[in-house]
C-alpha positions as semicolon CSV with decimal commas, in nm:
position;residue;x (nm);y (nm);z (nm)
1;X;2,663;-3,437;-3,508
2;X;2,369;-3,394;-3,266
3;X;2,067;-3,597;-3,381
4;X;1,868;-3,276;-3,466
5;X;2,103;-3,214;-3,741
6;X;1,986;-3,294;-4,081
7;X;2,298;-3,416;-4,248
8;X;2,334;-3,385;-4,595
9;X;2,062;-3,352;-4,824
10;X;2,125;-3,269;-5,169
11;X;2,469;-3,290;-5,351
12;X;2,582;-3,153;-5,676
13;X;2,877;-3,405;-5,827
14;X;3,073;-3,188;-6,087
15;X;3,335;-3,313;-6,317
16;X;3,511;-3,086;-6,624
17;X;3,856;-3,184;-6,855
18;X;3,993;-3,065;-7,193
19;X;3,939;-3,201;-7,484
20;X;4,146;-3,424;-7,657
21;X;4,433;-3,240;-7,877
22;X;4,345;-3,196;-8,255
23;X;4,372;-3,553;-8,433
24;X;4,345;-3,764;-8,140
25;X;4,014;-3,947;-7,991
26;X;3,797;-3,784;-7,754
27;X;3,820;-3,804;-7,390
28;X;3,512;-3,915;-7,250
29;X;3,462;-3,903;-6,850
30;X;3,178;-4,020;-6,693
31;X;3,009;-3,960;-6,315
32;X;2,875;-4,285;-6,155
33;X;2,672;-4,339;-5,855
34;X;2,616;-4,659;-5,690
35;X;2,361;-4,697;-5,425
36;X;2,365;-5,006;-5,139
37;X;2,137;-5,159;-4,915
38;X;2,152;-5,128;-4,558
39;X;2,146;-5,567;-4,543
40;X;2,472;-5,552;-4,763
41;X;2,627;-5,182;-4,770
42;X;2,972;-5,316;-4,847
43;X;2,833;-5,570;-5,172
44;X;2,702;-5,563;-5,511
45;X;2,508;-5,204;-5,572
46;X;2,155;-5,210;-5,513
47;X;2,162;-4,995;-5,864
48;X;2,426;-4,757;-6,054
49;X;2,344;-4,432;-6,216
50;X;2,537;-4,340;-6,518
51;X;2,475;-4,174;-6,827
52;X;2,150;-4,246;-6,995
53;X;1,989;-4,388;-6,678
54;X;1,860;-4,242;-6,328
55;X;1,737;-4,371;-6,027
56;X;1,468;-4,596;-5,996
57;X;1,287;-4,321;-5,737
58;X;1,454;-4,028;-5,955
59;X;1,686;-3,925;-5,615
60;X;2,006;-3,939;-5,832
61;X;2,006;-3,812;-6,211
62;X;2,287;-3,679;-6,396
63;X;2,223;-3,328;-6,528
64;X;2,499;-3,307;-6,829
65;X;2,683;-3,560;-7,050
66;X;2,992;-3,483;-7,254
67;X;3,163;-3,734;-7,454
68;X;3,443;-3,525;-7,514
69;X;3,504;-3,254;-7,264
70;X;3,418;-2,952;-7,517
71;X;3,162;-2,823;-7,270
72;X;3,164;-2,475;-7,093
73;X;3,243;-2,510;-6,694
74;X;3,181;-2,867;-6,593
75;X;3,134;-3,084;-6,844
76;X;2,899;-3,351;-6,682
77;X;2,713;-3,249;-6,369
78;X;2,520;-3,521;-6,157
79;X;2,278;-3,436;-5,888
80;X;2,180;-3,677;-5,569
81;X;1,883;-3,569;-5,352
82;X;2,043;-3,764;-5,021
83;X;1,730;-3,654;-4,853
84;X;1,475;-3,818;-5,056
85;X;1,696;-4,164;-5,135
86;X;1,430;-4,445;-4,951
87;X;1,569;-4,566;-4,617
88;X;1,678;-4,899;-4,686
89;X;1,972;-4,739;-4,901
90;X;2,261;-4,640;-4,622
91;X;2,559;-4,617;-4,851
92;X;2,619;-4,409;-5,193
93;X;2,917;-4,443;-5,337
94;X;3,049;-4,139;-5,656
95;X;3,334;-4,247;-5,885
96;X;3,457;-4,080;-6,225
97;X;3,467;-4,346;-6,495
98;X;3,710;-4,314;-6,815
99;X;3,540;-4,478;-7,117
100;X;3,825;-4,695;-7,280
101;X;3,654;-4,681;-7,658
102;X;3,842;-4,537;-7,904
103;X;4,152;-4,482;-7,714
104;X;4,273;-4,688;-7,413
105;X;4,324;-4,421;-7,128
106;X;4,416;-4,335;-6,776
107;X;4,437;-4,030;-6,570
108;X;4,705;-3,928;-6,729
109;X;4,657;-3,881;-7,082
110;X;4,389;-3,674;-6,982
111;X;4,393;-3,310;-7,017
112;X;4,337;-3,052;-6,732
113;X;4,007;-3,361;-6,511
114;X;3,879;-3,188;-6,183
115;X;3,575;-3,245;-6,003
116;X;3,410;-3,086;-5,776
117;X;3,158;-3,234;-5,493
118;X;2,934;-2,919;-5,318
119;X;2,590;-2,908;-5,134
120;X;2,463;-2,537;-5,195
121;X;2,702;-2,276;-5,188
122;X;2,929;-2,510;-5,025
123;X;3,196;-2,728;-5,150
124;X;3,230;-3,024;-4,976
125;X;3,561;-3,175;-5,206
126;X;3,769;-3,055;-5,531
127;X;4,019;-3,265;-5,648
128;X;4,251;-3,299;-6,024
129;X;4,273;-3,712;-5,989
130;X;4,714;-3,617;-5,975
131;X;4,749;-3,903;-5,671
132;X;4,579;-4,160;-5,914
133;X;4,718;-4,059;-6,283
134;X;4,731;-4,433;-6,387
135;X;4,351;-4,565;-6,304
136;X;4,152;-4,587;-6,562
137;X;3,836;-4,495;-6,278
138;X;3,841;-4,366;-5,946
139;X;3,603;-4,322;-5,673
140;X;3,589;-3,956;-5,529
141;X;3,313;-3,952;-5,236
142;X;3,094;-4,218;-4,960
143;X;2,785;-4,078;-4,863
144;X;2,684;-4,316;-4,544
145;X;2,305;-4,254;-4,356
146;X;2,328;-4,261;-4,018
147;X;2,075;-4,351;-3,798
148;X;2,031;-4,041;-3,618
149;X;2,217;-3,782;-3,780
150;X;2,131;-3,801;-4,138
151;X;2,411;-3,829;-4,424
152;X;2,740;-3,798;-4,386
153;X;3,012;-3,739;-4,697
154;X;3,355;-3,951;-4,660
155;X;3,583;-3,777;-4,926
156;X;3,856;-3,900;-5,102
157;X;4,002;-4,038;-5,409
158;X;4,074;-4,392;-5,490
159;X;4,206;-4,550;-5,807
160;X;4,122;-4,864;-5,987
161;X;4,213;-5,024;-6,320
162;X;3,923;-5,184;-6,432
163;X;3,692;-5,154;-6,754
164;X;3,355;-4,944;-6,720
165;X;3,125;-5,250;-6,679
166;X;3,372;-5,437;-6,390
167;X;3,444;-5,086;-6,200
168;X;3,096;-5,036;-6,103
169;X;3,035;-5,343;-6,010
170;X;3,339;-5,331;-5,719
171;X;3,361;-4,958;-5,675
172;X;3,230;-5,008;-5,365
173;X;3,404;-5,294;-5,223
174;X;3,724;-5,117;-5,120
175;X;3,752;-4,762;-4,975
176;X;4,027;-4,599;-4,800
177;X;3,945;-4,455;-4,481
């Protein structure tokens, strides 16, 4: 990228399953978004953005929360305005969370999960989680800032085994290049 490009600005995070079969617990997926610091952008998470929260500055909010994938489309749709996130944030980080509460889960035992990462018109990544069917979370994008050419998406899908809570706290730690 030349430095008069802009990068990425704003991205729409999209994720959509089936609901559970009649007489079992729901499914509930959730979109998380962890932001870092440019003095630690491989730590802890400045913040996370999940459902019932937002960013601090209101850059990254999520749109629409299911807790059991009955929904029409996409299911829960998160948005992050890149463009406004303050500059000492370099590195966001987008993973897909399965809530473990009534039913243990992992990819799967879930019926028909996608997501779907676009700016615009555009899709940047789509994905169905298949190469991680035993995590119980995965993270699906990197958004890094770079100094002169704005943001930049890193796709791809990574699985981990870990409860809500722990997940976000390492989801950034470890990314496949």
């Amino acid at each position: 990228m030349s430095g008069i490009n802009k990068g990425i600005r704003k991205v729409e995070m999209a994720l959509k399953w089936d609901p559970s079969p009649a007489g079992q617990p729901p499914t509930d997926l959730d979109i998380v978004a962890a932001t870092y610091l440019a003095s630690d952008p491989g730590g802890a998470p400045a913040y996370v953005v999940h459902f019932d929260s937002r960013s601090p500055d209101g850059t990254i909010y999520l749109n629409r929360d299911s807790k059991d994938g009955k929904g029409f489309g996409w299911d829960e749709v998160m948005t992050l305005e890149l463009d406004r996130l303050d500059a000492r944030y370099t590195r966001v980080v987008v993973g897909v969370v399965i809530q473990q509460h009534p039913a243990n889960r992992t990819f799967v035992g879930v019926l028909n999960p996608a997501f779907r990462i676009r700016e615009g018109y555009t899709v940047l990544d789509e994905d169905d989680f298949g190469g991680v069917l035993g995590a119980t979370a995965a993270t699906v994008a990197e958004f890094v800032r770079e100094p002169s050419d704005g943001w930049t998406f890193h796709p791809g899908v990574q699985g981990f085994e870990d409860d809500p809570a722990t997940f976000t706290g390492v989801m950034g730690q470890v990314r496949r290049s």
